[in-house]
MOPAC internal coordinates of N, CA, C and O (Angstrom, degrees):
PM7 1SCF
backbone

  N    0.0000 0     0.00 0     0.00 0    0    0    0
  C    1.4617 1     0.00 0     0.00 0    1    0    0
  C    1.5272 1   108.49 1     0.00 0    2    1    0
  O    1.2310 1   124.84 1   -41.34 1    3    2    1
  N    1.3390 1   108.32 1   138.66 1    3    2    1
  C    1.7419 1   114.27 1   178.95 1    5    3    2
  C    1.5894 1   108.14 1   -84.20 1    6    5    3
  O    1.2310 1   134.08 1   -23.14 1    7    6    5
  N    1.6136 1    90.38 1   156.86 1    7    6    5
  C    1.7324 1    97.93 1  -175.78 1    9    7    6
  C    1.3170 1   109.57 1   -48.46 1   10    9    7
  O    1.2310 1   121.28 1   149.15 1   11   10    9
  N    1.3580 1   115.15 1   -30.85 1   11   10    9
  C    1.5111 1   130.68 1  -162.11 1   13   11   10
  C    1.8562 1   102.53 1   -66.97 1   14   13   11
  O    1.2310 1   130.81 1   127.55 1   15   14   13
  N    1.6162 1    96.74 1   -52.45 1   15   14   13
  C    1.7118 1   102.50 1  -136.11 1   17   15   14
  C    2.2696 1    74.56 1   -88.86 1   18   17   15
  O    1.2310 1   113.28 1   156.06 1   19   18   17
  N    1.4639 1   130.30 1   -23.94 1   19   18   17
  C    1.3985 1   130.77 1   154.38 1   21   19   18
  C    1.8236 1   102.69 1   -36.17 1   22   21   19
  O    1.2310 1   130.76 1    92.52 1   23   22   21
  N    1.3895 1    96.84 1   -87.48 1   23   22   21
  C    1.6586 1    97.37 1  -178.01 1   25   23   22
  C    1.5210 1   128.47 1   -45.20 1   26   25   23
  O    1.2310 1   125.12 1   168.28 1   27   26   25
  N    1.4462 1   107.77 1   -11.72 1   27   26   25
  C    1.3810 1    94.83 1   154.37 1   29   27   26
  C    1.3081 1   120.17 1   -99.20 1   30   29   27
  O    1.2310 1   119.21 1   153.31 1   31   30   29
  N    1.3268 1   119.11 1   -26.69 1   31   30   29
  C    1.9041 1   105.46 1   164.36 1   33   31   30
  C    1.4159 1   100.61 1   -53.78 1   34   33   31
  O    1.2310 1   113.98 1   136.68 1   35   34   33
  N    1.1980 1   129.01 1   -43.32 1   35   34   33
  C    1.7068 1    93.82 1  -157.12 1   37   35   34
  C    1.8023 1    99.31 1   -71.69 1   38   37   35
  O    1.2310 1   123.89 1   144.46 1   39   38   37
  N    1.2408 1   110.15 1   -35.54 1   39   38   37
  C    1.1578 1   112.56 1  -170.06 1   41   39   38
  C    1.7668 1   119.41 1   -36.93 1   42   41   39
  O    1.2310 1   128.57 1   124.42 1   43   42   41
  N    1.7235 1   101.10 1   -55.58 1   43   42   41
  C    1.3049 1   116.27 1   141.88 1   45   43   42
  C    1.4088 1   130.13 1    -0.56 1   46   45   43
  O    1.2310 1   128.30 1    86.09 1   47   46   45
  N    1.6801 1   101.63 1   -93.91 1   47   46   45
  C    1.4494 1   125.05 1   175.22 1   49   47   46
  C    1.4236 1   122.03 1   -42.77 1   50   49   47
  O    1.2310 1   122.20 1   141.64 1   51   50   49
  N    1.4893 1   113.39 1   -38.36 1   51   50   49
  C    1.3851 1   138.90 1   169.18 1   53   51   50
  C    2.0169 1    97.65 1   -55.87 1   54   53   51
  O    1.2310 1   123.69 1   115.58 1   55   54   53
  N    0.9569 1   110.54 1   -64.42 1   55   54   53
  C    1.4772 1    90.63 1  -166.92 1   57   55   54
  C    1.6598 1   107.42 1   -73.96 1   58   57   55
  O    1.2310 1   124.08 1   144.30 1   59   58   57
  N    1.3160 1   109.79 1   -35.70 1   59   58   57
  C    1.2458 1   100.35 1  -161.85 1   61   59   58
  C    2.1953 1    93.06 1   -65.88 1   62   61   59
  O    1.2310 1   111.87 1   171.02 1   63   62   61
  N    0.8421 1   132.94 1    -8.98 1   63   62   61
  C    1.0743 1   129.61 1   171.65 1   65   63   62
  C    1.4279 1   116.51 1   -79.43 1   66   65   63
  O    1.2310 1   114.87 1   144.16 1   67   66   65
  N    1.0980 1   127.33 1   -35.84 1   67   66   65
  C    1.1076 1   147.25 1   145.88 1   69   67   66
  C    1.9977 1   119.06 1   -42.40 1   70   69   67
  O    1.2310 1   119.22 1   139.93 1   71   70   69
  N    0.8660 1   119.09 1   -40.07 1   71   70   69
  C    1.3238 1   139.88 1   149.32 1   73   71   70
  C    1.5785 1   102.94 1   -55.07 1   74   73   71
  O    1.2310 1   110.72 1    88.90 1   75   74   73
  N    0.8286 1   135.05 1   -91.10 1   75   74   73
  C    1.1781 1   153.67 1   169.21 1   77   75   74
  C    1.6409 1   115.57 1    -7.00 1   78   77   75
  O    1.2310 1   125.85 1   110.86 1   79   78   77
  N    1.3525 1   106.37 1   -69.14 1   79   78   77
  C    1.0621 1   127.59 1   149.10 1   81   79   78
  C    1.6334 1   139.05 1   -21.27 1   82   81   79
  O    1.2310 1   134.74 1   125.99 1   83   82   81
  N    1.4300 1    89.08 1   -54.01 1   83   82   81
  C    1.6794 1   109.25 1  -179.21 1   85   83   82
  C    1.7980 1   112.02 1   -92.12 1   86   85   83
  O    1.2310 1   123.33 1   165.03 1   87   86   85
  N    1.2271 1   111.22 1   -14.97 1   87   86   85
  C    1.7230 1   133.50 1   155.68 1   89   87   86
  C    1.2064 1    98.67 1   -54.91 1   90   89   87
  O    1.2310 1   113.84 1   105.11 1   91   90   89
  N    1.1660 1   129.27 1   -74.89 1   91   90   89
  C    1.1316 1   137.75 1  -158.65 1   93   91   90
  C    1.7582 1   115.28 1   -71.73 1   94   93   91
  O    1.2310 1   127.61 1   146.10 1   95   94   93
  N    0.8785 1   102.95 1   -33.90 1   95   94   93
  C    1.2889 1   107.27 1   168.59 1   97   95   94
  C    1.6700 1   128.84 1   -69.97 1   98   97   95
  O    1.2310 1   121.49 1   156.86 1   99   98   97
  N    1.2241 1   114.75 1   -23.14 1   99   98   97
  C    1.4650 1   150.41 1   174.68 1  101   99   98
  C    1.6550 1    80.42 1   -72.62 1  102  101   99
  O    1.2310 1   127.28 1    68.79 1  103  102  101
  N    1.1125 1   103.59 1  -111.21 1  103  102  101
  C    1.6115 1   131.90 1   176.97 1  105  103  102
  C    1.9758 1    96.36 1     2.70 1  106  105  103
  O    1.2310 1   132.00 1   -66.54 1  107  106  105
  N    1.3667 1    94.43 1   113.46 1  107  106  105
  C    2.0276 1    94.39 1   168.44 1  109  107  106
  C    1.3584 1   111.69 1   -85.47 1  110  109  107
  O    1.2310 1   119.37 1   176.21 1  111  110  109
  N    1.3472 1   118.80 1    -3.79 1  111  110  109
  C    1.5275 1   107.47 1  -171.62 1  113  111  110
  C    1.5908 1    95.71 1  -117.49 1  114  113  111
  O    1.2310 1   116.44 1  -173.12 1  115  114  113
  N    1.5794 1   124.38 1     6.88 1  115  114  113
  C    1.6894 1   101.93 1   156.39 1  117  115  114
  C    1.1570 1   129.43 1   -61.52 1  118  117  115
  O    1.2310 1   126.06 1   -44.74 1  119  118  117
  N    1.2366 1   105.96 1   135.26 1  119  118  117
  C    1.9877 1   118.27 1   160.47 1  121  119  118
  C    1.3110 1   129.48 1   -51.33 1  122  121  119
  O    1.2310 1   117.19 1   -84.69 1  123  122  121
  N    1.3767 1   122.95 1    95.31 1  123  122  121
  C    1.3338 1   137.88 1  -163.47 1  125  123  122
  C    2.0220 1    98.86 1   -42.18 1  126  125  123
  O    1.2310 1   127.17 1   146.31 1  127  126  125
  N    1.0636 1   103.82 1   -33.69 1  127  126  125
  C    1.7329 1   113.73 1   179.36 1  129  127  126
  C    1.5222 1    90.38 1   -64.16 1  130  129  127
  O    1.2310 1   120.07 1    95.80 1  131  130  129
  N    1.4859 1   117.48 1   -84.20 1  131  130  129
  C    1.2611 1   110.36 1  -177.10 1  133  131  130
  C    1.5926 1   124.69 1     2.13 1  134  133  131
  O    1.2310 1   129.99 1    96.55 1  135  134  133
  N    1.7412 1    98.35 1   -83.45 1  135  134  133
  C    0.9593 1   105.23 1  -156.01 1  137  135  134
  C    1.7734 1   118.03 1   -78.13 1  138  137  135
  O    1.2310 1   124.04 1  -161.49 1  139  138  137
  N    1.4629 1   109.85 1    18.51 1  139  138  137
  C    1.5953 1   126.82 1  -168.66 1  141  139  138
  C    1.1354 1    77.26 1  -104.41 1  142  141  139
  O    1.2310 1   110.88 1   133.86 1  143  142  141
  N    1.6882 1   134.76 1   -46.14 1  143  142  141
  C    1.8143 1   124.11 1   179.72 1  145  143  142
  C    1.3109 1   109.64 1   -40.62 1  146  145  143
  O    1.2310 1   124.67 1   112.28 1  147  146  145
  N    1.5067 1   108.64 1   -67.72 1  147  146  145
  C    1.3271 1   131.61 1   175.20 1  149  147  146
  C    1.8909 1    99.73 1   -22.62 1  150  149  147
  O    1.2310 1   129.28 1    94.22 1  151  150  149
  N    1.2481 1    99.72 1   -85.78 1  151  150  149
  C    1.5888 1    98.92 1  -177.10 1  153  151  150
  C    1.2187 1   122.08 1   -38.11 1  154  153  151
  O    1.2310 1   118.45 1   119.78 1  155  154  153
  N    1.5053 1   120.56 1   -60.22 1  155  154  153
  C    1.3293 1   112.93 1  -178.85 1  157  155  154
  C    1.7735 1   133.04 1   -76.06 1  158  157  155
  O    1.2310 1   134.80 1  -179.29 1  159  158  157
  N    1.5462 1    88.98 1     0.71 1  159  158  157
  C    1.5337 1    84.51 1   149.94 1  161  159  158
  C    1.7834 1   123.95 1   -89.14 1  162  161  159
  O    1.2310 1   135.18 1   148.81 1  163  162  161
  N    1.1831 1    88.23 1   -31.19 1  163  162  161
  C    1.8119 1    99.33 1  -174.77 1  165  163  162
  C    1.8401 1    90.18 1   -54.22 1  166  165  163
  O    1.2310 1   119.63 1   127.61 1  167  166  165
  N    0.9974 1   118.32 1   -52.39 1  167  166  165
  C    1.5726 1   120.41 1  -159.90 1  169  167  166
  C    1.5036 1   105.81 1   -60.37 1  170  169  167
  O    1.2310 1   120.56 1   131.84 1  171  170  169
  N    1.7646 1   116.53 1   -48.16 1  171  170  169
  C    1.0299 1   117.31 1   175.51 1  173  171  170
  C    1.5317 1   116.17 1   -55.10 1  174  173  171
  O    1.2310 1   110.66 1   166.44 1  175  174  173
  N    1.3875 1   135.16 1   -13.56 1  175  174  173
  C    1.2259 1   160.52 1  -136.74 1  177  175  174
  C    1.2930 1    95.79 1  -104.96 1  178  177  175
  O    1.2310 1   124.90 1   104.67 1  179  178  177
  N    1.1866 1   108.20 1   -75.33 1  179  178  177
  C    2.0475 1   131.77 1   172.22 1  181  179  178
  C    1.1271 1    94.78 1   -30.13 1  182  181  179
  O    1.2310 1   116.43 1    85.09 1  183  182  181
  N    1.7260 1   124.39 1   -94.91 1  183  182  181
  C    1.4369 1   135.47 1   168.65 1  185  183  182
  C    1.5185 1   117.35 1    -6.02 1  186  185  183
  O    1.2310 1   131.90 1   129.71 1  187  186  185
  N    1.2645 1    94.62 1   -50.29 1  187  186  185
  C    1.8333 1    95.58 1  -177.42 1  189  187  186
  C    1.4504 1   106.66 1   -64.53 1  190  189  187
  O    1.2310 1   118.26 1   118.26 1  191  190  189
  N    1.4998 1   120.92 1   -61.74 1  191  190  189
  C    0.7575 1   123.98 1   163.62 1  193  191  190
  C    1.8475 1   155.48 1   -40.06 1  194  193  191
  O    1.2310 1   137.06 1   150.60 1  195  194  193
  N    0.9208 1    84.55 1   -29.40 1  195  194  193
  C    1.7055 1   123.75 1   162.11 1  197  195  194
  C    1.5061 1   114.77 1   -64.60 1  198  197  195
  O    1.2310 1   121.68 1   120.54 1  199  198  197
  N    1.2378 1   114.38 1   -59.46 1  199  198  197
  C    1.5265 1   133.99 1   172.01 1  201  199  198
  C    2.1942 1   101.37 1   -59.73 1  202  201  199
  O    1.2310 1   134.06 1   127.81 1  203  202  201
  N    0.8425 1    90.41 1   -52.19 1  203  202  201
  C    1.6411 1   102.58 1  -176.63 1  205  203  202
  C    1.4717 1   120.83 1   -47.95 1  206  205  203
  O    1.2310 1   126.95 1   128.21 1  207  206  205
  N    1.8331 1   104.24 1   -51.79 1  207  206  205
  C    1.1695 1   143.51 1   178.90 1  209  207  206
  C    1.8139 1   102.93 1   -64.12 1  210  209  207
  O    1.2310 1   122.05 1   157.34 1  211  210  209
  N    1.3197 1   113.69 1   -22.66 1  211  210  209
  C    1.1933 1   117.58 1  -178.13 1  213  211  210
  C    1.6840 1   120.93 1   -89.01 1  214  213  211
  O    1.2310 1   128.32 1   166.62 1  215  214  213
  N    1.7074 1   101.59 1   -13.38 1  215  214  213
  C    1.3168 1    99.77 1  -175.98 1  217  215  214
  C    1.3124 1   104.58 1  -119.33 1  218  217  215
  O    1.2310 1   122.48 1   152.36 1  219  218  217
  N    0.9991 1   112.85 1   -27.64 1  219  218  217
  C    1.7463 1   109.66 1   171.70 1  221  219  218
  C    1.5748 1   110.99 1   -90.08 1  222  221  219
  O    1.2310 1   131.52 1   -44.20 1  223  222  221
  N    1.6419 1    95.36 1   135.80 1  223  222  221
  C    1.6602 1   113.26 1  -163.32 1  225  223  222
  C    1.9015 1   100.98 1   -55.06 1  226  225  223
  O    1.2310 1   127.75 1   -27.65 1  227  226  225
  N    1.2843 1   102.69 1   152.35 1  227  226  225
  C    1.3575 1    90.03 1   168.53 1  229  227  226
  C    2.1112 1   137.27 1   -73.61 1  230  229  227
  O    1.2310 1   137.96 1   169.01 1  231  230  229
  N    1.0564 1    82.80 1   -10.99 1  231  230  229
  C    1.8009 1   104.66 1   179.04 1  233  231  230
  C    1.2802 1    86.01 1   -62.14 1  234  233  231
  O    1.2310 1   109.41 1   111.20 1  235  234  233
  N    1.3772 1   137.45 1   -68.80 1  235  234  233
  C    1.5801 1   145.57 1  -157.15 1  237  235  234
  C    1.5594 1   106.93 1   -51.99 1  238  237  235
  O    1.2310 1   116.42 1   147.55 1  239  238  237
  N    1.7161 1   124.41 1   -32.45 1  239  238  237
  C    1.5236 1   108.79 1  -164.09 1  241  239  238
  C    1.3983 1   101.96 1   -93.26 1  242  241  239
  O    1.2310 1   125.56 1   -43.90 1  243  242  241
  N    1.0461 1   106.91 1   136.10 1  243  242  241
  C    1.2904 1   139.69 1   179.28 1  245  243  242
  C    1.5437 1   121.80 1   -75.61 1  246  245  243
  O    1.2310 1   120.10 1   180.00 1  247  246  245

């Protein structure tokens, strides 16, 4: 997989977590833990992404 066609899965994963997120927040019977999982993966997500965003030229992201 290319740096490119990587940075768009996470990019992906990033919203649908984000989605995820905002379910849960709706939702009265989510687990306040839960949804702190939720976040701190999304964040770890960013980071990844961020780093990624740094090596592939910008013309390339899609």
């Amino acid at each position: 997989m290319s740096l490119n066609n990587h940075l768009i899965e996470l990019q992906r994963r990033h919203q649908a977590l984000e989605k995820q997120i905002e379910t849960a927040r709706i939702h009265p019977s989510s687990e306040p833990h839960a949804i702190a999982e939720l976040k701190r993966k999304k964040l770890l997500l960013k980071d990844e992404i961020a780093k990624l965003r740094a090596k592939v030229p910008e013309q390339t992201i899609h």
